[in-house]
C-alpha positions as a Python dict, from the first residue, in 0.01 Angstrom:
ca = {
    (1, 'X'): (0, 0, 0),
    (2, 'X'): (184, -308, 94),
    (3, 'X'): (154, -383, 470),
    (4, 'X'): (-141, -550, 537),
    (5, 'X'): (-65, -711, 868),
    (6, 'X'): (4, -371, 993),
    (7, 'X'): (-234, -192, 1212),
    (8, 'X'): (-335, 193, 1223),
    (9, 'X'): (-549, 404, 1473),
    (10, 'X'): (-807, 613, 1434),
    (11, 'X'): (-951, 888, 1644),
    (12, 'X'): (-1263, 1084, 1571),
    (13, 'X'): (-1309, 1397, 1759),
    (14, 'X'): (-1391, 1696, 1765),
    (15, 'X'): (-1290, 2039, 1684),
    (16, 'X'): (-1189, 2138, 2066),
    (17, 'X'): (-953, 1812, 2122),
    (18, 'X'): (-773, 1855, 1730),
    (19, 'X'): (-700, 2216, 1817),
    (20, 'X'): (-522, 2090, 2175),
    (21, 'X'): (-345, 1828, 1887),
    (22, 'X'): (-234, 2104, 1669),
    (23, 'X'): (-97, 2323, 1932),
    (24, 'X'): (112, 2065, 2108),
    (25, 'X'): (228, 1874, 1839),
    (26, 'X'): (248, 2120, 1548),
    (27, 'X'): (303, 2447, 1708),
    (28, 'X'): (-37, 2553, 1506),
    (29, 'X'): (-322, 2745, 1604),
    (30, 'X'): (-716, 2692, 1582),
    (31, 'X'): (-873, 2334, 1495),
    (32, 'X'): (-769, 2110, 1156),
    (33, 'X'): (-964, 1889, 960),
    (34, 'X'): (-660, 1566, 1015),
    (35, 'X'): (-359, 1494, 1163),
    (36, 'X'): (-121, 1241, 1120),
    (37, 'X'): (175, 1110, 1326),
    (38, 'X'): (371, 823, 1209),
    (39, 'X'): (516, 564, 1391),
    (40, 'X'): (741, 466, 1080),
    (41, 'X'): (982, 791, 1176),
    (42, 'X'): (1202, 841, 1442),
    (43, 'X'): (1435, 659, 1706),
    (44, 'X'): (1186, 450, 1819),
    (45, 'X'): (1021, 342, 1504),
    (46, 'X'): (1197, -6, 1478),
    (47, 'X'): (998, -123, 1834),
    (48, 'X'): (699, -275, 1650),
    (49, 'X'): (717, -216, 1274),
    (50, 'X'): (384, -311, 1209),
    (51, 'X'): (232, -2, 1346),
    (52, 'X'): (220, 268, 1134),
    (53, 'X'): (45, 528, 1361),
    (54, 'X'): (-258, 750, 1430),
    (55, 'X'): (-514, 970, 1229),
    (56, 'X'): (-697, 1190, 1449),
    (57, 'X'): (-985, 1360, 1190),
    (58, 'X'): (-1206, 1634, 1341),
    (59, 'X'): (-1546, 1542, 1295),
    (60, 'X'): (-1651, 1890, 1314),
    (61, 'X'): (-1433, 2016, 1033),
    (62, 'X'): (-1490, 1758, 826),
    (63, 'X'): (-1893, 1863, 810),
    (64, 'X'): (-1802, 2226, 773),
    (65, 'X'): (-1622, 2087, 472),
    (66, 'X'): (-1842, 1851, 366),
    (67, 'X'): (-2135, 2095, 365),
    (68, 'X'): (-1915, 2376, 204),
    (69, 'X'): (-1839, 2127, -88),
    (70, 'X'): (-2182, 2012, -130),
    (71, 'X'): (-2049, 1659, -97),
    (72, 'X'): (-2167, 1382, 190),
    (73, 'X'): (-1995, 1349, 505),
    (74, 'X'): (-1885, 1009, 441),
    (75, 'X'): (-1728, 1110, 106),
    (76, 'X'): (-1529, 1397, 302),
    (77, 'X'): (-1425, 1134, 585),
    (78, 'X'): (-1311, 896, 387),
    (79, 'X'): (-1121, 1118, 162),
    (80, 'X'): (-907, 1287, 515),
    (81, 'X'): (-869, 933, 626),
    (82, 'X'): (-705, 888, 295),
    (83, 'X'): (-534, 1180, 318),
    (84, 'X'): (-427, 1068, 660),
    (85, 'X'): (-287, 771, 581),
    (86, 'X'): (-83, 883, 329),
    (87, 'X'): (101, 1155, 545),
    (88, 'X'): (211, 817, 717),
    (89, 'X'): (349, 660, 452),
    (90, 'X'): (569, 1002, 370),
    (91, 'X'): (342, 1215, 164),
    (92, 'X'): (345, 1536, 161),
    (93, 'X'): (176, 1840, 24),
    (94, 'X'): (302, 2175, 216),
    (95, 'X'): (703, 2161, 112),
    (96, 'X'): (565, 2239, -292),
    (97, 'X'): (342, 2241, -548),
    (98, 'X'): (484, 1905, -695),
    (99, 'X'): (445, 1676, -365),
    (100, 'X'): (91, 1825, -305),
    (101, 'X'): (-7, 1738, -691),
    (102, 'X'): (129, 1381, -606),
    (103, 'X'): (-34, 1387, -285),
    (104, 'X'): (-367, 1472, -426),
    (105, 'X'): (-358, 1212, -748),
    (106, 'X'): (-279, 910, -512),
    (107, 'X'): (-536, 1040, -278),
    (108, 'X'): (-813, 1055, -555),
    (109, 'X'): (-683, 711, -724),
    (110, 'X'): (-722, 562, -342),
    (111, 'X'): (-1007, 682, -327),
    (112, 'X'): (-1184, 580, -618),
    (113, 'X'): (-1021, 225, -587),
    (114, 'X'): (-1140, 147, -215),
    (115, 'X'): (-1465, 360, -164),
    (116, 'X'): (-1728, 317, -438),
    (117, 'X'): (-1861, 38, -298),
    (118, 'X'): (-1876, 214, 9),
    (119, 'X'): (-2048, 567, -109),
}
C-alpha cells in the first residue's frame, strides 16, 4: 500500500478491554470485533510520519464470528486486521453503501493477495 518502512501496532484483546476502547474513543456501547485509530490524521500527525497507528481486534469477537461463519479463526483475523488497516489508510464503510462496497473489494483483493500462503 506504499509505505513499507512504516510501522503499525497491533493489540489483541479481548472483548472486556475493546468495549472500554469503544466507549472512550467512539462514544459506542458493548464490545467490537476492530478498531482503528490512525496516526496519519490530526494536528499531530506530521511528528513521525512513518507510523500509521494501532489495530486493536477483539479476540473474542473475532471467534464468535469465525464460528458463526463456519470459517477458521485465522481466516477471520486476518481478514479484521485487513479491515483494520485499511480504516488507517482512510477507508471507510459506515458514511454509504458506495465506500463500504469499496471497502469490502480492497479488503477481499488484500486478502487474497497476502494470505493464501498463510491459510
Amino acid at each position: 500500500m506504499g509505505c513499507p518502512d512504516s510501522e503499525l501496532s497491533i493489540l489483541i484483546t479481548d472483548d472486556k478491554h475493546i468495549e472500554e476502547l469503544n466507549r472512550k474513543y467512539l462514544q459506542r456501547t458493548g464490545p467490537t470485533n476492530v478498531i482503528s485509530f490512525s496516526l496519519q490524521e490530526g494536528e499531530f500527525s506530521n511528528i513521525n510520519p512513518e507510523i500509521l497507528g494501532d489495530v486493536v481486534i477483539s479476540y473474542d469477537t473475532a471467534l464468535r464470528e469465525a464460528v458463526q461463519a463456519n470459517m477458521s479463526f485465522d481466516e477471520r483475523f486476518y481478514y479484521l486486521l485487513i479491515h483494520g488497516i485499511l480504516h488507517i489508510f482512510g477507508f471507510d464503510h459506515e458514511n454509504n453503501e458506495h465506500d463500504a462496497e469499496i471497502m469490502e473489494k480492497k479488503t477481499e483483493e488484500l486478502l487474497n493477495k497476502y494470505t493464501n500462503d498463510l491459510l
